[in-house]
PLY file of the C-alpha trace (Angstrom):
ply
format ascii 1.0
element vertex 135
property float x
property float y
property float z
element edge 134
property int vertex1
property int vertex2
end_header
-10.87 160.20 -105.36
-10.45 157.92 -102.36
-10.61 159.07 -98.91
-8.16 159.02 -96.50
-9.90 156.82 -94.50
-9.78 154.65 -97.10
-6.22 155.13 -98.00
-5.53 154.01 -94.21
-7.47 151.20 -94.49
-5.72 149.66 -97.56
-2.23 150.76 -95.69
-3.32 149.31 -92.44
-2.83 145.09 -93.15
0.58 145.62 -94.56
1.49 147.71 -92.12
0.27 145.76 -88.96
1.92 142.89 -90.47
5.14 144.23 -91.09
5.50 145.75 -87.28
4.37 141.96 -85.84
7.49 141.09 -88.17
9.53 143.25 -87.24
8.84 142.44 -83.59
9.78 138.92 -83.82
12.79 139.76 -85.21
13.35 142.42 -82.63
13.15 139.65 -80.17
15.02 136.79 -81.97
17.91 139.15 -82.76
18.19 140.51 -78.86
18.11 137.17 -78.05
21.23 136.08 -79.80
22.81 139.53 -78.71
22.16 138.49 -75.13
23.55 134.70 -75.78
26.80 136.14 -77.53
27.21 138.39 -74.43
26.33 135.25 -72.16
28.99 132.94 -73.83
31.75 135.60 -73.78
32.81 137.74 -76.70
36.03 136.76 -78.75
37.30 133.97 -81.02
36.13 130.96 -79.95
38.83 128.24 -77.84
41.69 127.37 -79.80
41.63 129.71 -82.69
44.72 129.97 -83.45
44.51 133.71 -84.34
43.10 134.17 -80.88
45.78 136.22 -79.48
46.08 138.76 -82.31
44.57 141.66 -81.40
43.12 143.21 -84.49
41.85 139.46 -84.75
40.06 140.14 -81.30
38.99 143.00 -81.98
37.27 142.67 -85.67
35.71 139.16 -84.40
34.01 141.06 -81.69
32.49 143.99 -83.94
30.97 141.62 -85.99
29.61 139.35 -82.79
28.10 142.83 -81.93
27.29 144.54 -84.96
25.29 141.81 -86.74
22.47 141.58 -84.18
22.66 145.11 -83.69
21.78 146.03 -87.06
19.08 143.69 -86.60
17.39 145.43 -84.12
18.07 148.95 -85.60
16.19 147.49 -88.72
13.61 145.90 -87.01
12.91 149.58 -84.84
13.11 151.30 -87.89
10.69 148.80 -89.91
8.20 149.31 -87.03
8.38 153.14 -87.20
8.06 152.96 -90.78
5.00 151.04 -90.36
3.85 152.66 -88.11
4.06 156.03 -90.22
2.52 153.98 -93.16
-0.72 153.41 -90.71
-1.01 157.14 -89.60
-0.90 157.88 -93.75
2.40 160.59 -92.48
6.28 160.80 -93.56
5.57 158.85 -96.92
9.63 158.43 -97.35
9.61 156.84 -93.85
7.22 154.09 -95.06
8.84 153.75 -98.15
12.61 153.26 -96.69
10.97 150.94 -93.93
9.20 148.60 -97.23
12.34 148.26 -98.91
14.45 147.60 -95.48
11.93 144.79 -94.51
12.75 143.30 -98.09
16.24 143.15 -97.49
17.79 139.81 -96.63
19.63 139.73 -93.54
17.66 142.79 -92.24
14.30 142.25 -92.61
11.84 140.89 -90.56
12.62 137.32 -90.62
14.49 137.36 -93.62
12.59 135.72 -96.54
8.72 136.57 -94.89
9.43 139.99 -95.27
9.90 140.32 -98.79
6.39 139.60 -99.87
4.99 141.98 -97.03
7.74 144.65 -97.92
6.53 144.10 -102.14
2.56 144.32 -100.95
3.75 147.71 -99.08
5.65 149.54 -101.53
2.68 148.31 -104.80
0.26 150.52 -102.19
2.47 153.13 -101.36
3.33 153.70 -104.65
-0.75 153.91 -105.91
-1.37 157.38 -106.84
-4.43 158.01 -104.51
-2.00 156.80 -101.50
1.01 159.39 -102.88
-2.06 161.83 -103.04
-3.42 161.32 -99.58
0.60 161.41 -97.76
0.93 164.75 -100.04
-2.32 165.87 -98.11
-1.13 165.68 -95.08
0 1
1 2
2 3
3 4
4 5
5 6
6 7
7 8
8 9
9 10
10 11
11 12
12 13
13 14
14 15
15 16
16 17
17 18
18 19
19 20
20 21
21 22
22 23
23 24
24 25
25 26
26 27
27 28
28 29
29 30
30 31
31 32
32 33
33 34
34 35
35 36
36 37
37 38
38 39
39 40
40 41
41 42
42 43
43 44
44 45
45 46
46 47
47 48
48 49
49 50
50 51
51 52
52 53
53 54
54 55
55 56
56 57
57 58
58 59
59 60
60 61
61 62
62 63
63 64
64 65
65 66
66 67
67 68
68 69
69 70
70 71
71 72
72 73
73 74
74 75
75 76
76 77
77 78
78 79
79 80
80 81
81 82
82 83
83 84
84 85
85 86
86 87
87 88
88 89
89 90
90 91
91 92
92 93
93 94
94 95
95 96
96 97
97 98
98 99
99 100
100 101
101 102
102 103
103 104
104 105
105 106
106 107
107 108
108 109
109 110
110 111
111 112
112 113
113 114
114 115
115 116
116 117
117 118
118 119
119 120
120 121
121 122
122 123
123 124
124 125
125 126
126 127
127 128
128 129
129 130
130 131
131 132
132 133
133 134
């Protein structure tokens, strides 16, 4: 029967390494936010669909939305790992593993999917399961 102590210490690299991820990508995807607000939302000059407003309006969301999900993953990730490390809300660290793995939303996109694959093989060992059960 391992320890918790030792469970945490098998959690802890994949879960430090998935936060530092998901930090960078907090910062690369604020940065775009904040150079898409900079440059002015809306089509770009001469679209010719620039004065529809539904046009407008849709190109805008998705200026917005894409970055923001970004950086709703990349918070979430780092909570997730950050439950992962305290060995508490197993689910948490589970959904926060298979968000980082997720092109487009994780942590850098294709770095995270190794990290994400190392964190869900040691969630999913039965002494880990046993030690988040525990409390």
């Amino acid at each position: 029967m391992a320890t918790r102590d030792d469970v945490r210490g098998r959690l802890m690299t994949p879960a430090i390494i998935q936060i530092i991820l998901a930090a960078i990508s907090f910062v690369l995807f604020s940065a775009v936010l904040f150079a898409i607000v900079q440059q002015g939302l809306g089509p770009p000059p001469g679209d010719p669909k620039a004065n529809d407003p539904g046009y407008r309006e849709g190109f805008i969301a998705g200026q917005l939305a894409v970055p923001s999900l970004g950086i709703l993953s990349a918070t979430f990730v780092t909570a997730g790992s950050v439950c992962m490390m305290m060995v508490k809300v197993r689910g948490v660290a589970v959904a926060a593993a298979i968000i980082s793995m997720i092109p487009c939303l994780s942590p850098l996109i294709v770095v995270g999917i190794p990290f994400g694959i190392w964190s869900l093989v040691v969630l999913n060992d039965s002494a880990v399961k046993e030690a988040f059960e525990a409390g």
